[in-house]
C-alpha positions in Angstrom: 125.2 -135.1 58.1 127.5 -134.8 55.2 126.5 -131.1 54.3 127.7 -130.2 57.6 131.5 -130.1 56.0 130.8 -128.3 53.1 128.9 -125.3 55.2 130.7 -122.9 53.0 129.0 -123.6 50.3 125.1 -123.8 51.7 123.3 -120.3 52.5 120.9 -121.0 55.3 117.8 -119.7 56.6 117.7 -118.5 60.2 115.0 -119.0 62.1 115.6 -118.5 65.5 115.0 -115.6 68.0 118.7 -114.7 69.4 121.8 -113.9 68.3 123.3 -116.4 70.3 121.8 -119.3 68.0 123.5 -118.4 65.4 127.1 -120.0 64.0 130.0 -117.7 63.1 131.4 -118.7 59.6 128.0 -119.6 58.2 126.1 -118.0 55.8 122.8 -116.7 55.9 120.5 -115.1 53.5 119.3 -111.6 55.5 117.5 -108.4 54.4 119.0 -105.2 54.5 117.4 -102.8 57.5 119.0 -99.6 57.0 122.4 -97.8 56.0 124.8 -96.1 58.5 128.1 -94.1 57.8 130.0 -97.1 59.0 128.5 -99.9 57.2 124.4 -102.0 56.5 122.2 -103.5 59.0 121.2 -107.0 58.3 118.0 -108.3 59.6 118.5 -112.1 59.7 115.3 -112.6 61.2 112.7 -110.5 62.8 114.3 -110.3 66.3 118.5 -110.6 65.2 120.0 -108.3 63.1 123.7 -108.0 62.3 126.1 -105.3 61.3 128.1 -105.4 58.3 130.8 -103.2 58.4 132.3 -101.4 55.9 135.5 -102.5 56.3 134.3 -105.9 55.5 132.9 -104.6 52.3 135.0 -105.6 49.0 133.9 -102.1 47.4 132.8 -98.8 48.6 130.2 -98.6 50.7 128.5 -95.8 48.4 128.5 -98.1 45.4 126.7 -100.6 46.9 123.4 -101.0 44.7 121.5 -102.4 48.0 117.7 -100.4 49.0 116.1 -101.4 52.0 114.2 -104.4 52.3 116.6 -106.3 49.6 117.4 -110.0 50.4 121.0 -110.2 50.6 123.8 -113.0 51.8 126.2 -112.6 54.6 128.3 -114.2 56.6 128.0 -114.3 60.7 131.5 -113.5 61.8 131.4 -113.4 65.1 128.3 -112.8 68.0 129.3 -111.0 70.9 129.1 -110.8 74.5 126.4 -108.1 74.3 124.5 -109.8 71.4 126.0 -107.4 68.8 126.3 -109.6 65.4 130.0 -108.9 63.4 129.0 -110.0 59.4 131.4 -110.1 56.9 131.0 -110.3 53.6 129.8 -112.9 50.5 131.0 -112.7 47.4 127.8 -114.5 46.5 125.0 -112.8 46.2 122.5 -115.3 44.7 120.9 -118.6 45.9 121.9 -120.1 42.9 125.6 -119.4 43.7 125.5 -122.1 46.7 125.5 -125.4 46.5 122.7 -125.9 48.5 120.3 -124.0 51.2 119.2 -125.2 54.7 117.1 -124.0 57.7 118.5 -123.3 60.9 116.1 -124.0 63.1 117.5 -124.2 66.8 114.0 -124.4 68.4 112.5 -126.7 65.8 112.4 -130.1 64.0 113.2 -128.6 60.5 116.9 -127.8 61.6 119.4 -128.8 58.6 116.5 -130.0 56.5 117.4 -128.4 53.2 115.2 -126.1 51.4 113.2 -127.3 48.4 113.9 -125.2 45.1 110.7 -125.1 43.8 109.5 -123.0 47.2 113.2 -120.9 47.5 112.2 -118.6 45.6 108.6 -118.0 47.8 110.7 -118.5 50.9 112.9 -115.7 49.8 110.0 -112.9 49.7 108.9 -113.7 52.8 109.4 -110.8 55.2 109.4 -110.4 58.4 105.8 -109.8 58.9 103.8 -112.4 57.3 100.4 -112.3 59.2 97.7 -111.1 56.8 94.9 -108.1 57.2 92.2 -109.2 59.4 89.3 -110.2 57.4 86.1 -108.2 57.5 82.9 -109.9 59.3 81.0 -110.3 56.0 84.1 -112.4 53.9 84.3 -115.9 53.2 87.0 -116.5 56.4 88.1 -119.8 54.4 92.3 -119.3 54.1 92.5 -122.1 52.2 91.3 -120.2 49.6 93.8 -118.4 47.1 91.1 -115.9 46.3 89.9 -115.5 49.5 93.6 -114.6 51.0 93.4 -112.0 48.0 89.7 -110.7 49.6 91.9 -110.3 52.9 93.9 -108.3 51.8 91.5 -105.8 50.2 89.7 -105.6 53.3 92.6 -104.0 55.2 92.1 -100.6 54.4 88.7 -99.1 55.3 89.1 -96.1 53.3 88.7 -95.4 50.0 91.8 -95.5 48.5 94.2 -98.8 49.0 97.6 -98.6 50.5 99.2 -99.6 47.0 96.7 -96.7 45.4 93.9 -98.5 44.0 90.7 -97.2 44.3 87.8 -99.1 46.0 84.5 -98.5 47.6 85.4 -98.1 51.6 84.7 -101.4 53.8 84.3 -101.0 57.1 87.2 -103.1 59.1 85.6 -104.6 62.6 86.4 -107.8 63.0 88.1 -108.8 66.5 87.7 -105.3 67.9 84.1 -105.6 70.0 85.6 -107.6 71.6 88.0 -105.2 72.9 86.3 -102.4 73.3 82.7 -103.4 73.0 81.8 -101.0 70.0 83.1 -100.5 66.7 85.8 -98.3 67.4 89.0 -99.5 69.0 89.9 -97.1 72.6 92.9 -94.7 71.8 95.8 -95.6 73.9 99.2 -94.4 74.6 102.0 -96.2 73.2 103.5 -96.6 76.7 100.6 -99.2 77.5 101.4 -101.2 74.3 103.1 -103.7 77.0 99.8 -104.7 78.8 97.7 -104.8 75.7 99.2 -107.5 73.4 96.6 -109.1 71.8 94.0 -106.4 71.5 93.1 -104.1 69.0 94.0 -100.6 69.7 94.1 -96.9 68.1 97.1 -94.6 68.2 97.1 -91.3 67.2 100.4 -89.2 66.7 103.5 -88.3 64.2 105.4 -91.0 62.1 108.5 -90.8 62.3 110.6 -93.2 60.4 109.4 -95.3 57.3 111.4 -98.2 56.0 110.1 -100.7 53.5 110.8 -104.0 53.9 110.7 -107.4 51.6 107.2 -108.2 53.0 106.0 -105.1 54.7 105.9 -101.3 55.3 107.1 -100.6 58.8 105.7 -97.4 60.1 107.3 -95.4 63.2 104.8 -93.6 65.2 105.3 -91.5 68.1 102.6 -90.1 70.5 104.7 -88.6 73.1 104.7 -91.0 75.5 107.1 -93.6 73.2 107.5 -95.1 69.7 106.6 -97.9 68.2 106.9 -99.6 65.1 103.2 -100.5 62.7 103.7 -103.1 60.5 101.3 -102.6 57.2 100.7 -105.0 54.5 99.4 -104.8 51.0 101.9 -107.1 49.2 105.3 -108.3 49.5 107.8 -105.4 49.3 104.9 -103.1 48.4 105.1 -99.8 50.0 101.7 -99.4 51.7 100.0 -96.1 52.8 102.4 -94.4 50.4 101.0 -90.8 51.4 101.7 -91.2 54.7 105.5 -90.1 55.0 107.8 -88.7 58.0 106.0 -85.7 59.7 102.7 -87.0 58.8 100.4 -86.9 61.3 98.3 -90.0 61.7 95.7 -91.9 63.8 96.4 -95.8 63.4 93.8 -98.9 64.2 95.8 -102.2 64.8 96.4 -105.6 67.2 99.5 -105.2 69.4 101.7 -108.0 69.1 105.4 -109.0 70.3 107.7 -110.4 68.1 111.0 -111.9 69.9 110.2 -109.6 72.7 109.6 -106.3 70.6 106.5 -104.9 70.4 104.5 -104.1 67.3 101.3 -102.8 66.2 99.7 -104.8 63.0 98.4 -102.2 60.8 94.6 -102.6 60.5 93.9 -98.8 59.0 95.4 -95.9 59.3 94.1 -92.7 58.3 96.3 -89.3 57.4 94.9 -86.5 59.8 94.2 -83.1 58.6 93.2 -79.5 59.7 91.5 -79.9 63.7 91.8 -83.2 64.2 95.9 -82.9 63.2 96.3 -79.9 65.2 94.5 -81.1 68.3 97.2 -84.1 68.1 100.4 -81.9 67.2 99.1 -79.7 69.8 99.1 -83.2 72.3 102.5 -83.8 71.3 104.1 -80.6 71.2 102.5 -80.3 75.4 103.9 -84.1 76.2 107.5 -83.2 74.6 107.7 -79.6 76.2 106.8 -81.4 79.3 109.2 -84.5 79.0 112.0 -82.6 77.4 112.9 -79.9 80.1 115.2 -81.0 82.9 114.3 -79.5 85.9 117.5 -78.3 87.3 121.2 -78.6 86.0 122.8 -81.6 87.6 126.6 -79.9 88.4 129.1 -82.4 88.8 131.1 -79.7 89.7 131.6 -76.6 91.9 132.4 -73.4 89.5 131.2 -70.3 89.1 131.1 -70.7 85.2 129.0 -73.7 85.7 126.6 -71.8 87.9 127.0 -68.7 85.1 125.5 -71.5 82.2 122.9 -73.0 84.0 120.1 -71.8 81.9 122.2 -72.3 78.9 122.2 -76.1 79.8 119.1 -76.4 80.8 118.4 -75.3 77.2 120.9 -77.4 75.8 119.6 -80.2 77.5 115.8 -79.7 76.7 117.2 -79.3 72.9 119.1 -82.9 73.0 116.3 -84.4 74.8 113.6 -83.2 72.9 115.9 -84.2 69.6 115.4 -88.1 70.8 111.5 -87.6 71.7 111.5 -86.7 68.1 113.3 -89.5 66.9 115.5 -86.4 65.5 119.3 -87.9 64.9 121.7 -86.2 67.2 125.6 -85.5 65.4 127.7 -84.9 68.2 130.8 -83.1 66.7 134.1 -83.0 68.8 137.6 -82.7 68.6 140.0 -85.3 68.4 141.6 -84.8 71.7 141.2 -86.4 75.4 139.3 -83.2 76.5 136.9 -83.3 73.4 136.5 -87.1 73.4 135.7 -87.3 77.5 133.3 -84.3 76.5 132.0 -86.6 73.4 131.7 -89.8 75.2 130.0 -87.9 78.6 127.1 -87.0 75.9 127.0 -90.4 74.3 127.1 -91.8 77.7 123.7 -89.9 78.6 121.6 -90.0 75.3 122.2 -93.7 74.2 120.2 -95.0 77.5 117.0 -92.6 76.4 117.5 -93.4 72.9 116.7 -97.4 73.9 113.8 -96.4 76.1 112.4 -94.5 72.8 112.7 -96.9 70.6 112.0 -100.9 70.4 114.6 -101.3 67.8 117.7 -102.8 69.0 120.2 -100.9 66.6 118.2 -97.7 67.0 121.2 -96.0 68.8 123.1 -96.0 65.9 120.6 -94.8 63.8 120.1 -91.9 65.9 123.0 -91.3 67.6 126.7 -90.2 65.9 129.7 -88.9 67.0 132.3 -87.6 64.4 135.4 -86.2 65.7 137.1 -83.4 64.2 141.0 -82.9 63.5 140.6 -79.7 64.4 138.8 -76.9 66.6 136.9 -74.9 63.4 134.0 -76.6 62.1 134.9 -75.3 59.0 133.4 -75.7 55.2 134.7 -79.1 54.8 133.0 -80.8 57.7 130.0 -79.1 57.1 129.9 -80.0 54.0 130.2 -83.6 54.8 127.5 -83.5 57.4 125.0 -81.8 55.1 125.4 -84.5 52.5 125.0 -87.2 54.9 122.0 -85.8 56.4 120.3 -85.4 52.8 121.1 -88.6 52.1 119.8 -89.8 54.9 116.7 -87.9 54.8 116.0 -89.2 50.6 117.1 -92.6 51.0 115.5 -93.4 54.9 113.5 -90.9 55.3 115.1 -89.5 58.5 114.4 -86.2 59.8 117.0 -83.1 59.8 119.3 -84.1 62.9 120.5 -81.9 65.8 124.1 -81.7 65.5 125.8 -80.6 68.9 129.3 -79.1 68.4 131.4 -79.8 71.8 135.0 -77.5 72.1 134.5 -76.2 68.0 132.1 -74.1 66.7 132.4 -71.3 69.2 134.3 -68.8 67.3 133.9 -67.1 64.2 136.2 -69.4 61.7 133.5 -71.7 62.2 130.3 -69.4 60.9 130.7 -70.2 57.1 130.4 -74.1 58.7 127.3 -73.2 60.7 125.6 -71.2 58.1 125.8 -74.1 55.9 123.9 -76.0 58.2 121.3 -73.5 59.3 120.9 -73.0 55.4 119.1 -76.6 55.2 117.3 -76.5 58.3 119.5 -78.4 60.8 119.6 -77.7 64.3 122.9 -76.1 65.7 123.8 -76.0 69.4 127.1 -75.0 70.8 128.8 -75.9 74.0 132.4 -74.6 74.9 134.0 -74.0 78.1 136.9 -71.9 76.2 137.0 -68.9 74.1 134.1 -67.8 72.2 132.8 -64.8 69.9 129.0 -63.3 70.4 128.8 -63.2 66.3 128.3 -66.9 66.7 125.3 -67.1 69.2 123.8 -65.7 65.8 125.2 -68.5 63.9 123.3 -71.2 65.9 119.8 -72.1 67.9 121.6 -72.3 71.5 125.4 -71.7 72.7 126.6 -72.9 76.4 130.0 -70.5 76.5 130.8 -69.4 80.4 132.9 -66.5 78.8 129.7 -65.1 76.6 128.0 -65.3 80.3 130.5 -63.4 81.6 132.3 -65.4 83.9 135.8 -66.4 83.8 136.6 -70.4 82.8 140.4 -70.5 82.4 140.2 -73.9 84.6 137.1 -75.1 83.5 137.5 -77.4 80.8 135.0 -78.4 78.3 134.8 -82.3 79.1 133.8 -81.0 82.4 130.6 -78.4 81.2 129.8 -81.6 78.8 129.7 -84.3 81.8 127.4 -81.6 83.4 125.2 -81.2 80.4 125.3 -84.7 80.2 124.3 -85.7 83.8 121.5 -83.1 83.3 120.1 -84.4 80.1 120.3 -88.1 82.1 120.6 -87.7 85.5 121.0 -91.7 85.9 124.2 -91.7 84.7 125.9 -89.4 87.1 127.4 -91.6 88.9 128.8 -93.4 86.2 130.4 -89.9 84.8 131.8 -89.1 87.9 135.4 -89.0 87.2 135.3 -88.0 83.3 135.8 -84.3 84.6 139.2 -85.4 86.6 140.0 -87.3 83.5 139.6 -84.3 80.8 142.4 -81.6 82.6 145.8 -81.5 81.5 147.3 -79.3 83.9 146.3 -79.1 87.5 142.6 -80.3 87.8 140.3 -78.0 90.5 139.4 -80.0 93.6 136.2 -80.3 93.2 137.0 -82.4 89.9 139.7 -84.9 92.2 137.6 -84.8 95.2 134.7 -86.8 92.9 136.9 -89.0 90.6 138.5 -90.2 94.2 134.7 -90.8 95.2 134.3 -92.9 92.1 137.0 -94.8 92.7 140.0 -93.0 90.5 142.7 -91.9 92.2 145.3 -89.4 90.1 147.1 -92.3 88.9 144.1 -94.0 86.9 142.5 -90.5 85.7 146.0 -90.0 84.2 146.4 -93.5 82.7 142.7 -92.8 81.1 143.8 -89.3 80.2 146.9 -90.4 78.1 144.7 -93.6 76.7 142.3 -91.6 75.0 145.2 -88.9 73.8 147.0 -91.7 71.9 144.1 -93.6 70.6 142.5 -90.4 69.4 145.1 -89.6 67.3 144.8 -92.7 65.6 141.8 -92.6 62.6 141.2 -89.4 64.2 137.6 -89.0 62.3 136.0 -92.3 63.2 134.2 -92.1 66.7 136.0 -95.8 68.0 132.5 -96.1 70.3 133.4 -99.3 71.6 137.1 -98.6 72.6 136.6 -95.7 74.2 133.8 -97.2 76.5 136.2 -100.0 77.2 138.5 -97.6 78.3 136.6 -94.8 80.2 134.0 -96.9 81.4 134.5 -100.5 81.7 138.6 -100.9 81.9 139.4 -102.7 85.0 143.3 -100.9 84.6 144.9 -102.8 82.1 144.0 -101.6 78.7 144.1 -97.8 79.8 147.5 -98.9 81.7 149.1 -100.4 78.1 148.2 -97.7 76.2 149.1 -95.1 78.4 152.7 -97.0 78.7 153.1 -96.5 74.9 151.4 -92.7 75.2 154.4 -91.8 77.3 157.4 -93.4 75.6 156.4 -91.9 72.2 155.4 -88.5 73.3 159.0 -88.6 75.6 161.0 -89.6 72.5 159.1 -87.0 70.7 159.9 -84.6 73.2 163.7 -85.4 73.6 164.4 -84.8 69.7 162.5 -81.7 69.5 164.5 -80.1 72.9 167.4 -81.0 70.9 166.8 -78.9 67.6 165.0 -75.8 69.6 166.5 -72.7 67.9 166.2 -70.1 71.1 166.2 -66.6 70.2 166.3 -63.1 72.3 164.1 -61.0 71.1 163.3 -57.5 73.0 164.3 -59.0 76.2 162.0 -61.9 75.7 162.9 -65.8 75.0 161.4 -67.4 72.0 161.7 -71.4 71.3 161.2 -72.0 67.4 160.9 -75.4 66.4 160.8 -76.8 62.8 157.8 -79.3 63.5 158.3 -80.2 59.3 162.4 -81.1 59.9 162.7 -82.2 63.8 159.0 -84.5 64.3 157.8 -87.4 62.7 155.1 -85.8 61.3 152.9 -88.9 60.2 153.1 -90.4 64.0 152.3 -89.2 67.1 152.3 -86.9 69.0 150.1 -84.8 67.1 152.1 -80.9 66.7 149.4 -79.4 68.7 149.9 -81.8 72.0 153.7 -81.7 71.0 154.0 -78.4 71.9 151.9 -78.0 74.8 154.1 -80.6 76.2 156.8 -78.8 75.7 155.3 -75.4 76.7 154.0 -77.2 80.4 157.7 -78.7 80.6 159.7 -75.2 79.5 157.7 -72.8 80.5 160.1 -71.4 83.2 162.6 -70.9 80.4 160.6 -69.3 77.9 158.0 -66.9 77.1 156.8 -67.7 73.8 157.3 -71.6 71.9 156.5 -71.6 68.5 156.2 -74.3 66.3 156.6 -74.1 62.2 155.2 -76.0 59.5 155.5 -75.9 55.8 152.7 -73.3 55.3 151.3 -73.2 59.2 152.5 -72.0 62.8 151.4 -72.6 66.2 152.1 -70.1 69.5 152.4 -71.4 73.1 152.5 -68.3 75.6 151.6 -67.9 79.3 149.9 -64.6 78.6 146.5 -63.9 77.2 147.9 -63.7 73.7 145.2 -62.0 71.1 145.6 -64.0 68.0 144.1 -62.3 65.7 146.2 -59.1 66.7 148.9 -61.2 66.3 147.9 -62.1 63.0 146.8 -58.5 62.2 150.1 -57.3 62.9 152.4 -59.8 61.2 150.1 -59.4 58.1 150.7 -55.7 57.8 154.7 -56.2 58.6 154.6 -59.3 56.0 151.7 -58.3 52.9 152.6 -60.7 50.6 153.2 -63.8 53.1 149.1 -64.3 53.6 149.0 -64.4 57.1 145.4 -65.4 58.6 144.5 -66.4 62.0 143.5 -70.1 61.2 142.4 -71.1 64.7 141.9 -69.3 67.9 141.9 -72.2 69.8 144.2 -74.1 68.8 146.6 -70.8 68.5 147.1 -71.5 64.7 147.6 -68.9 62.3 148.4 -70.2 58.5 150.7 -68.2 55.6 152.1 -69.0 52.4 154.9 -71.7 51.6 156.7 -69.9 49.6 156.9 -66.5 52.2 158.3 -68.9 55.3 160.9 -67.1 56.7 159.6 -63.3 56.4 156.3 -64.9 57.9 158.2 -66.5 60.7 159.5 -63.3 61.5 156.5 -61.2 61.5 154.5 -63.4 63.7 157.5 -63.4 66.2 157.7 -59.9 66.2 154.1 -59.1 66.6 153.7 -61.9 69.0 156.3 -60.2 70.9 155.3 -56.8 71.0 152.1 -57.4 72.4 152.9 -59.7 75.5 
């Protein structure tokens, strides 16, 4: 086959059922799925879709001019282990570009034949769904018939008014479903049966949720409580069909179950928008199955605390929230920061909800449609990340018609820097939920729908850390991946972990050694591209390593944070200051400040190594400071203080967490010295 050399210059059409059919460096024509925040999905055929990722792209991802449902060209780069399909780009983005087109056909005869270009441009419409309407008992059944396929489709709808709008005197739609349920009417099911029932001709009734528009037809996400599943509806190709019925509709649905490359789907025969009793008796269904599905029964402690036991209803809420936010096919934005404590905490939550988001949804890239983690530089979820979430979820609400999203903010969020961030969110209708093991002010619990703080509950947490209350919440929102969370809580403490926390790493299998390796992995790699979540890296490493990735990194965590460490000793200026010993450290003149370690993990280093020397470390920036103390330092007193000894220097507590306070440039030294002072005086 001479076209076999020249594949870079043939597109070819897939027509297989697995991603393990296809060959990296071809290219295939494909039709775009759906947008994420890292790149498109690419539906090469109805069972295989592929990622292209936006690093791939030769343009911003925002100025691509792609909708849903386009035809589009790609190249497969590589198919993994797991069935995930890498794409890369094509600069070509027309048949006519190619030199030639040919099927790929692993399970057929047709494989390599080329594609005739009088029928390319037919083939290229053709969507994923290509079975007509069934065809009502008193129609002319002959196919053959151009004008009789056109009869089909009319038929499809029984009521008055066509999916594409068109009004028509209703025709009652019956074929193939006596036989199924012996009368007229098909039985109403719940999609959790779908699996016994392909074949037949059923009726669902319940809440779409999802709507995507393909090249050939409307694909319709319903949800009844008991699962989702996606309805396939057809008028014409790329046609929107049903066009009144959106998200939040709530519907009841006639149709044949069938499974297409081992996911099931429901043909669209009719489907009718449900209004006044009949929608309330099924949003009333729902709202009882989601109630009862969404509340954990107990909270599943990973371990023994008295804060823990102080929170328990506060995770039990937490965890009805998240669980309840995948029965809705609601997205879930977990925001975290960028440290190991706040990525364990992150990937203990990702850990629990992907599992449940499969089980919801047939889809095979639904878990990054409704699952996100975005880590934060910092501990405020301030204006800027707000404001970057809100216009990602409006996007995603106009362009793919996704719901509002729940947006979980682990170790941030919890004090009030972050209310102007909250507000913002609450403003548009988004969920909020809070969970924090540290310090926390009660202003906030007005700020958002639920906070898990052990300090608002009155207990004392000063060795609880958050990566260990999110494992918790995690095991209760998924109590089948306990074990497999086991040791996160070892991993997530810097100083001395509580027994409890070793005592069920070692059951897992990770002595101190490894939880330390894992702990100084995830440090180093989440200072690198700090805002991008790295899913599959940090699963490799806190889940799947066998030693020797977590071991490497954690080899190169060590020799830069001890280099770092070395060359700031060495440029401390110590002072005396009412009997008490103050480091200052020029982080601007004596760190490399574009490498890591980060300042913040910088100078707890150096506070857990020099503690027995002095009281109080601080480090200075060009407009910034951060305090390291043993005592129960009040910031914002701090802050109060050196503002009224320094007016004109702009002294503002920044962040309570991260024991940040921020000034102005130009006032350094005077508001070096106030903070030191005021700091100081109140130890």
């Amino acid at each position: 086959m001479d076209w076999i050399t020249h594949e870079e210059d043939v597109w070819f059409d897939f027509r297989g059922s697995a991603p393990d059919q296809l060959v990296s460096e071809r290219y295939y024509k494909g039709t775009v799925d759906g947008f994420a925040d890292f790149g498109v999905f690419v539906d090469l055929s109805p069972g295989v879709t592929g990622l292209l990722h936006r690093s791939e792209l030769d343009r911003r991802l925002e100025s691509l001019d792609w909708e849903p449902g386009d035809t589009v060209f790609v190249q497969v780069k590589n198919v993994r282990d797991n069935g995930n399909v890498d794409l890369a780009w094509s600069k070509r983005q027309s048949g006519g570009e190619f030199r030639g087109a040919r099927i790929h056909d692993p399970e057929g005869d047709a494989d390599g034949d080329p594609i005739d270009e009088s029928t390319a441009d037919e083939d290229e419409d053709a969507g994923p769904v290509r079975k007509r309407p069934t065809p009502s008992d008193d129609e002319d059944e002959d196919e053959d018939s151009e004008d009789d396929a056109e009869s089909e489709r009319d038929a499809g709808s029984s009521t008055t008014e066509t999916p594409s709008g068109s009004e028509q005197e209703p025709t009652p739609q019956t074929n193939g479903r006596q036989a199924v349920a012996g009368t007229g009417t098909p039985d109403r099911v719940d999609v959790s049966s779908l699996d016994d029932r392909v074949g037949e001709t059923v009726r669902l009734e319940g809440e779409i949720v999802g709507v995507r528009q393909t090249s050939g037809p409307t694909v319709f996400e319903l949800r009844d409580g008991t699962g989702v599943v996606d309805c396939a509806a057809f008028v014409e190709a790329g046609v929107r069909a049903y066009p009144d019925a959106e998200v939040g509709s709530v519907v009841r649905l006639d149709g044949e179950v069938e499974r297409r490359y081992d996911e099931l789907q429901v043909e669209t025969e009719e489907l009718t928008i449900l209004t006044d009793d009949e929608a309330a008796t099924v949003e009333e269904r729902l709202a009882d199955a989601l109630t009862a599905e969404a509340r954990p029964d107990a909270v599943a402690s990973l371990v023994e605390h008295d804060a823990v036991d102080a929170v328990a209803e506060s995770l039990q809420d937490a965890a009805e929230t998240i669980r309840r936010a995948v029965l809705e096919s609601r997205p879930v934005v977990v925001r975290h920061v960028a440290s190991a404590d706040g990525y364990v905490a992150g990937a203990a939550i990702e850990r629990a909800v992907l599992p449940l988001i499969r089980e919801e949804h047939a889809a095979a890239d639904a878990e990054y449609h409704y699952f996100t983690r975005r880590p934060l530089e910092g501990s405020v979820y301030d204006m800027d990340d707000a404001t970057n979430d809100v216009t990602r979820m409006l996007q995603d609400r106009d362009r793919h018609d996704e719901k509002l999203p729940l947006v979980l903010l682990v170790g941030t969020g919890s004090t009030v820097e972050s209310s102007d961030g909250l507000g913002l969110l609450g403003i548009y209708g988004a969920r909020r939920v809070v969970v924090d093991a540290e310090v926390a002010d009660a202003a906030v619990a007005d700020d958002c729908d639920a906070i898990v703080n052990p300090g608002l509950a009155g207990a004392a947490a000063a060795d609880l850390s958050t990566g260990a209350l999110a494992a918790t919440l995690a095991a209760t929102v998924n109590p089948e991946v306990r074990d497999g969370i086991a040791h996160l809580p070892a991993v997530s403490y810097w100083g001395d972990a509580p027994e409890s926390a070793l005592d069920l790493a070692a059951e897992a299998g990770y002595d101190a050694d490894r939880t330390r390796e894992l702990r100084e992995a995830i440090a180093l790699e989440a200072y690198y591209q700090s805002y991008e979540d790295k899913r599959e890296l940090i699963t490799d490493l806190l889940f799947d390593d066998a030693g020797g990735l977590a071991g490497h990194i954690s080899e190169q965590f060590r020799q830069k944070l001890d280099a770092e460490v070395d060359t700031a000793t060495a440029n401390i200026d110590r002072r005396e200051t009412d009997g008490v010993t103050v480091d200052v450290l020029d982080t601007d003149a004596y760190t490399h400040r574009f490498d890591f370690p980060p300042t913040s993990l910088l100078l707890d280093e150096l506070h857990r190594r020099h503690d027995d020397d002095a009281r109080l470390i601080v480090g200075v920036g060009t407009d910034e400071l951060y305090l390291r103390s043993d005592a129960d330092l009040d910031l914002r007193g701090v802050a109060g203080d050196a503002a009224d000894s320094a007016p004109d220097a702009g002294i503002v507590a920044a962040s309570v967490r991260d024991g940040r306070l921020e000034f102005l440039s130009g006032r350094r030294d005077a508001a070096v010295d106030a903070v030191v002072d005021a700091a100081v005086d109140r130890l």
